[in-house]
C-alpha positions as CSV (number, residue, x, y, z in Angstrom):
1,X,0.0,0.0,0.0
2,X,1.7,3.4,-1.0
3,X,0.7,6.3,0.6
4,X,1.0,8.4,-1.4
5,X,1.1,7.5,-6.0
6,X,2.3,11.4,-7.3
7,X,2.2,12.6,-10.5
8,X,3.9,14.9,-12.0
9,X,5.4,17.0,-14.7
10,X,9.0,15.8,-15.6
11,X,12.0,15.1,-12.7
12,X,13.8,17.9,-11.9
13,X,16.6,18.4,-9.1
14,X,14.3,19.9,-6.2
15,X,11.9,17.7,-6.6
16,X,13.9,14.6,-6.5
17,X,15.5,15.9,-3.3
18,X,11.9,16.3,-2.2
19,X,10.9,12.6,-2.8
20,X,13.7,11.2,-1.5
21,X,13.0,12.7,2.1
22,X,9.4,11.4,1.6
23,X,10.7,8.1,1.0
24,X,12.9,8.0,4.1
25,X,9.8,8.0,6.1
26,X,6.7,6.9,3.7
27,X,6.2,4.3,0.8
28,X,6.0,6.3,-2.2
29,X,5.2,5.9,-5.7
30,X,5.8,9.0,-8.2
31,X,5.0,8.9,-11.8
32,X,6.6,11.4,-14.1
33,X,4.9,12.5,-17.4
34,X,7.9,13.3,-19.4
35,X,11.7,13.0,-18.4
36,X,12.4,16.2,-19.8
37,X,11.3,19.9,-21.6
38,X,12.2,21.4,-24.5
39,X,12.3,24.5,-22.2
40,X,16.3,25.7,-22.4
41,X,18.0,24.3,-18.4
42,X,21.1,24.0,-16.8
43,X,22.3,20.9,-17.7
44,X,21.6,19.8,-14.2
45,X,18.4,20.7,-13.4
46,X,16.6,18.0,-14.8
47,X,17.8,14.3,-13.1
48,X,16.9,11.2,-12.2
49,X,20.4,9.9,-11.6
50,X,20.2,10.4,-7.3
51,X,16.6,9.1,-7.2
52,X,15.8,6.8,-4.3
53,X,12.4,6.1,-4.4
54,X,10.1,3.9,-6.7
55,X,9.1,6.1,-9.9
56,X,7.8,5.0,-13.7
57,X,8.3,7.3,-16.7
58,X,5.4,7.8,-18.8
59,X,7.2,9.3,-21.7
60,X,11.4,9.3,-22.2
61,X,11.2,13.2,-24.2
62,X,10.1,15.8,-24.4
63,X,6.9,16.9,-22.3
64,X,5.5,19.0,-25.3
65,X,6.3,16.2,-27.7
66,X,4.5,13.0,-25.6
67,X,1.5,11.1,-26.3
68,X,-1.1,12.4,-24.1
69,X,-3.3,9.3,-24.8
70,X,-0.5,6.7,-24.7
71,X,0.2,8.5,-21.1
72,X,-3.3,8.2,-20.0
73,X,-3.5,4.2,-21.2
74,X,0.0,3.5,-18.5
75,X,-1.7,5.6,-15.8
76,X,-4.9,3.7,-15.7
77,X,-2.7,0.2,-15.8
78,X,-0.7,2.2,-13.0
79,X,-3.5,3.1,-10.9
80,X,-4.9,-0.5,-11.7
81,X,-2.3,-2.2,-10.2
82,X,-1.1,-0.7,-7.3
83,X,-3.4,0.3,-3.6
84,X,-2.7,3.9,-2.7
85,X,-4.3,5.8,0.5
86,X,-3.3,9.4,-1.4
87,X,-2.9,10.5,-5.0
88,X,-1.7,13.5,-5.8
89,X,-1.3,15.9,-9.1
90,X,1.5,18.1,-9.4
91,X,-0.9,20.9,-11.2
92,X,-4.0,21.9,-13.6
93,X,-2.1,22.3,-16.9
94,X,-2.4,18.6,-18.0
95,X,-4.7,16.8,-19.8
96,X,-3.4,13.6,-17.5
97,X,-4.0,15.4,-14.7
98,X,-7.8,16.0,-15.6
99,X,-8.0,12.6,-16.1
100,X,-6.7,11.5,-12.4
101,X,-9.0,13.4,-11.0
102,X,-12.2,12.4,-12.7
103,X,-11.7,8.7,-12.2
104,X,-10.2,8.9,-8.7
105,X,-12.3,9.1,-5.7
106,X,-12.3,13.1,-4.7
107,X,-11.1,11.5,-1.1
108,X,-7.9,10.5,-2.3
109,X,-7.3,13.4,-4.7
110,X,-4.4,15.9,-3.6
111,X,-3.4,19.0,-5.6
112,X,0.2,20.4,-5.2
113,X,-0.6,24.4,-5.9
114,X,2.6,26.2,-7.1
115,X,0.5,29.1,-9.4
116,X,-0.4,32.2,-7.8
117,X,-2.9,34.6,-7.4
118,X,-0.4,37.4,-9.7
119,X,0.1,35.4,-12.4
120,X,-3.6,32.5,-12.5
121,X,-6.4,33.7,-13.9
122,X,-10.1,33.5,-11.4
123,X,-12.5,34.5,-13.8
124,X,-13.8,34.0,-16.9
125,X,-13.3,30.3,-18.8
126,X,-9.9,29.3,-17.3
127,X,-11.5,30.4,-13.7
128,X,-14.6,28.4,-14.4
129,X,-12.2,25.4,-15.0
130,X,-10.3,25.9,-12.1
131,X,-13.1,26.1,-9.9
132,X,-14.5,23.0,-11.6
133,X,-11.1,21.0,-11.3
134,X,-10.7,22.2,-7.2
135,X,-14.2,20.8,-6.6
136,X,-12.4,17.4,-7.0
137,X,-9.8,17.7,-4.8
138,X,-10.0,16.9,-1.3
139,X,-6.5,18.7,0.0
140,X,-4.1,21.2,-1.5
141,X,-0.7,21.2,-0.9
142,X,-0.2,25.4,-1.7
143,X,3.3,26.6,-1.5
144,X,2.4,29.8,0.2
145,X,0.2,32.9,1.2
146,X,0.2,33.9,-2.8
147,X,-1.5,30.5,-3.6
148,X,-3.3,30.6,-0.7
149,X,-4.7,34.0,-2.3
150,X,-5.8,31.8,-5.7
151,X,-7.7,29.4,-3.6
152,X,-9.6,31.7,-1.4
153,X,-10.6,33.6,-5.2
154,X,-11.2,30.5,-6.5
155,X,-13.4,29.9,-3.8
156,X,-11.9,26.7,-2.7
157,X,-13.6,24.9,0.4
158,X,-11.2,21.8,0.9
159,X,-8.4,21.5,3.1
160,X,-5.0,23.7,2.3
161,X,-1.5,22.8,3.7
162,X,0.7,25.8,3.4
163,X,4.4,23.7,2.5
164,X,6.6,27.4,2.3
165,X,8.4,25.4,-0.5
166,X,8.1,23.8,-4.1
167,X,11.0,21.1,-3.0
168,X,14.4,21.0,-1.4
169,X,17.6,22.6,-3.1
170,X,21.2,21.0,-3.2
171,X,22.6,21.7,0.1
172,X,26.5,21.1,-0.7
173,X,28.7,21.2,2.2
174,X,29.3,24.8,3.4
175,X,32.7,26.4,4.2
176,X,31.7,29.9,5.3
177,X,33.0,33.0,4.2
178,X,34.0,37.0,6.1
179,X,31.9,38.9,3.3
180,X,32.5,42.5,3.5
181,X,29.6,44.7,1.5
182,X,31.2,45.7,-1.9
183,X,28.3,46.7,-3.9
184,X,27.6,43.8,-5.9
185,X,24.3,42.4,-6.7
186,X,23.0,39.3,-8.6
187,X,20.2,38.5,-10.7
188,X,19.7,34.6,-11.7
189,X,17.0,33.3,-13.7
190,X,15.4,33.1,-16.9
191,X,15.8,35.9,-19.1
192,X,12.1,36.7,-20.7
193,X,9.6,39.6,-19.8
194,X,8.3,38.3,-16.6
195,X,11.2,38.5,-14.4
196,X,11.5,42.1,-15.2
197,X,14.8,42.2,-15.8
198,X,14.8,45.7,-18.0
199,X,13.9,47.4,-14.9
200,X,16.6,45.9,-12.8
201,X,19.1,46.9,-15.9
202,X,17.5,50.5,-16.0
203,X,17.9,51.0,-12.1
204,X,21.9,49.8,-12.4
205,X,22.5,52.3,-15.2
206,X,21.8,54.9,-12.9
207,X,24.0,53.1,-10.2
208,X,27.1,53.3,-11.8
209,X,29.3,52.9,-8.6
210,X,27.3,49.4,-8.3
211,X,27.9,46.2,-10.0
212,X,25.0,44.2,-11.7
213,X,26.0,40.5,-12.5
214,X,23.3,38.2,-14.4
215,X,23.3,34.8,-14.8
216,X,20.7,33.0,-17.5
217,X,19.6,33.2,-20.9
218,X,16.5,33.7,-22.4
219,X,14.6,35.3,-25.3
220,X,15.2,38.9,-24.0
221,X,19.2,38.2,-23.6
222,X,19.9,40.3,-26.9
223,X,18.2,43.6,-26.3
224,X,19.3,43.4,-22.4
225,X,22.8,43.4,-23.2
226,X,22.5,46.0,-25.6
227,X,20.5,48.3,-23.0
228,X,23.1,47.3,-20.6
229,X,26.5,50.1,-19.2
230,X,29.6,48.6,-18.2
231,X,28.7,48.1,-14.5
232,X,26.1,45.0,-15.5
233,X,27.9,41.8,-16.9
234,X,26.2,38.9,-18.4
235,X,28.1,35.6,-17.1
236,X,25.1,33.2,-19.1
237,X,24.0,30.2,-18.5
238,X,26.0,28.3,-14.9
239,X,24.6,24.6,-13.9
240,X,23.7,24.4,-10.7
241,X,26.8,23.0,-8.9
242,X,28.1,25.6,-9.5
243,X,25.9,28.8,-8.2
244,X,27.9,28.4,-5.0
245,X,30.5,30.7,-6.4
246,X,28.4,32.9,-7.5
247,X,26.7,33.7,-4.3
248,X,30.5,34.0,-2.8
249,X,31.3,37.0,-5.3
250,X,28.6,38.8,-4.8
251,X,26.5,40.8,-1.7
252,X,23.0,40.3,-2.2
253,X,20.4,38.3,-4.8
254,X,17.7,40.5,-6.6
255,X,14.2,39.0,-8.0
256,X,12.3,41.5,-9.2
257,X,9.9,39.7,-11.2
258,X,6.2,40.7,-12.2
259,X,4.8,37.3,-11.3
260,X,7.2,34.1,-9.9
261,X,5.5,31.3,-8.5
262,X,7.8,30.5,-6.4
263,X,11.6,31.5,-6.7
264,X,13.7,28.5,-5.8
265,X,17.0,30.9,-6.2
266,X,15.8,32.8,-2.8
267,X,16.2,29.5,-0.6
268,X,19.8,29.3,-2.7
269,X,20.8,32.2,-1.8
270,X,19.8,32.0,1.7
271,X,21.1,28.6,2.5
272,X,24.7,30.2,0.9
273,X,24.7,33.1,3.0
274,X,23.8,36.2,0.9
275,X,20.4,38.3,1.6
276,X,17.6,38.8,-0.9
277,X,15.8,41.3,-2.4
278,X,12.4,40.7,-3.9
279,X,9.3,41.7,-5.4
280,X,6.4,41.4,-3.0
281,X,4.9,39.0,-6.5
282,X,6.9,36.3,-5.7
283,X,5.9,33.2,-3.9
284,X,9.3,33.4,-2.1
285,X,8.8,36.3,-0.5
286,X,7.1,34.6,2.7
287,X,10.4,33.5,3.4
288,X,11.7,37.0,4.1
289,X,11.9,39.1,7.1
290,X,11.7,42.4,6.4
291,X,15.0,44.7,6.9
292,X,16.3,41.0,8.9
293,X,17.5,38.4,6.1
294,X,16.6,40.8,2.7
295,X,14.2,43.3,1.8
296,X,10.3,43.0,0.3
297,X,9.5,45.7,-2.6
298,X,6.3,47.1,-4.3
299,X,7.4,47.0,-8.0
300,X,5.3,50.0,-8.4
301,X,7.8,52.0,-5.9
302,X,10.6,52.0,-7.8
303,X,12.0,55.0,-5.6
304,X,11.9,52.8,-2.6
305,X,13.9,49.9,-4.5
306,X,16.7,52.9,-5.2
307,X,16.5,54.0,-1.8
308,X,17.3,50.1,-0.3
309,X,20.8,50.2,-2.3
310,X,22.1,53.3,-1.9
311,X,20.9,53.1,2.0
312,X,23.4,50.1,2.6
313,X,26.2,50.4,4.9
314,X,29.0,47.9,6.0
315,X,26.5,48.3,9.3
316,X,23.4,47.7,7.7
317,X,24.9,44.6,5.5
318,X,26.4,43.0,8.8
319,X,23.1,43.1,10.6
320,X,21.5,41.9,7.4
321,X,24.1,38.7,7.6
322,X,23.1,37.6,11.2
323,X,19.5,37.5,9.9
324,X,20.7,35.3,6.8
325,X,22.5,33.3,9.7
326,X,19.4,32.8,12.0
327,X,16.9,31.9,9.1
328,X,17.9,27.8,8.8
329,X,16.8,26.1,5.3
330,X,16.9,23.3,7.0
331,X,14.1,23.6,9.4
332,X,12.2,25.2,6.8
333,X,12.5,21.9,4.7
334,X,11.6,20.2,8.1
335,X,8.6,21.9,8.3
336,X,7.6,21.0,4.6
337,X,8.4,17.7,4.9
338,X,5.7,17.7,8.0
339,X,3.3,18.8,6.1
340,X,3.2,15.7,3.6
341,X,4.2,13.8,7.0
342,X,0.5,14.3,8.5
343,X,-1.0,11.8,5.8
């Protein structure tokens, strides 16, 4: 008997690292549509290489390029074969997942919510859907007060487990560093209109005693670097073992995205010592305490972003670190863990 069968898009790094902690203490099952995206990645980010828990692949490709009614066919023989007290579906996007939760007793159906209330739509068609695909689910697993936001607009009456995660980052072993505030700031993540990067490159420009350094690619990358001045440099695409020196070179991550889920960089840049500023839009921003371990901005006060930098002090940066140092990723992934813990 599994406790929980979970379902979900394709494997990728945090998530494994999730499942494997759920396996140490529960008999898991987790099927993955795809085993990969034709999305670009670091070459690391999508793995299955350190998974130790029972999984079946639907699909080996692409997610966009599968065969949504071969899929379906291997879920039913999956579901068929196997006693499960749990199921849960890792979102709304998926024909597979509609299926799951039609032929599934509403009891057993789970929903892992990692959308928002910034970026989901609540009315309209895609509303009506989503109100009509909540009515068969019995408990959501929401990431934070964002998604918590989409549920109560939605209109959601089941039960909600706030998780303050999407999965658990690499954790390589530390060796702590004396930072010293030099001026340098960070921006990692895809490079397309949503994370606002334009602004972030527009508030630099007029910073010129302050270094910008951005790490991804993306469909904007072109016109950013032509918009950029000397102090911004474009390092490009890093894989993931590697971000650690990244966060050693530099003073503090930005996210100033219009809409972000989540924000998986935040806990990365925590767990590696650095503060974080970010737009009050992303999911991540539950995980910081205000003027303690980063800084929580209204993208519509731009002023107030400006202010933040040029108001940093060797003072104000040190007091910033012992907030970094008392916030522990660990206990947060603890805390997650407990939540899929109370089956």
């Amino acid at each position: 008997m599994y406790d929980y069968i979970i379902v979900t898009h394709i494997p990728v790094f945090y998530k494994i690292n999730l499942y494997n902690e759920l396996a140490r203490k529960m008999n898991i099952l987790v099927v993955f549509i795809s085993s990969n995206t034709n999305e670009t990645r670091s070459d690391d980010f999508i793995t299955l290489s350190n998974s130790k828990f029972q999984y079946r692949l639907l699909f080996d490709g692409n997610l966009q390029d599968r065969g949504v009614n071969r899929n379906i066919t291997n879920l039913k023989k999956i579901l068929n074969h196997n006693q499960y007290r749990k199921l849960i579906v890792g979102g709304w996007d998926l024909v597979e997942y509609w299926y799951l939760i039609w032929t599934n007793n509403k009891m057993r159906n789970c929903l892992i919510l990692e959308s928002t209330i910034n970026e989901s739509r609540v009315n309209g068609v895609k509303g009506f859907m989503k109100k009509i695909f909540l009515r068969r689910i019995s408990t959501v697993f929401a990431s934070g007060n964002l998604h918590k936001k989409l549920l109560d607009a939605l209109n959601y009456k089941g039960e909600t487990r706030i998780t303050k995660g999407v999965g658990i980052i690499n954790k390589p072993k530390l060796n702590p560093i004396k930072r010293k505030y030099k001026k340098r700031f960070l921006f990692i993540g895809r490079l397309s209109k949503e994370k606002n990067i334009e602004m972030l490159i527009n508030l630099f420009n007029d910073l010129e005693d302050y270094q910008l350094t951005i790490i991804g690619t993306g469909p904007l990358e072109k016109i950013l670097m032509s918009k950029a001045k000397d102090n911004i440099t474009f390092k490009g695409q890093v894989v993931n073992h590697k971000l650690k020196e990244c966060f050693d070179a530099n003073d503090l991550l930005m996210l100033t995205s219009t809409s972000e889920p989540w924000g998986l960089v935040v806990e990365e840049a925590l767990y590696f010592g650095i503060p974080v500023m970010i737009s009050s839009n992303c999911g991540a921003s539950v995980l910081i305490n205000e003027g303690m371990n980063g800084y929580i901005f209204d993208l519509n006060q731009s002023e107030r972003i400006k202010d933040i930098i040029v108001s940093l002090n060797d003072e104000v940066y040190t007091k910033l670190l012992a907030g970094v140092r008392k916030f522990s990723i660990n206990e947060k992934d603890i805390k997650q863990l407990g939540v899929y813990f109370a089956n």
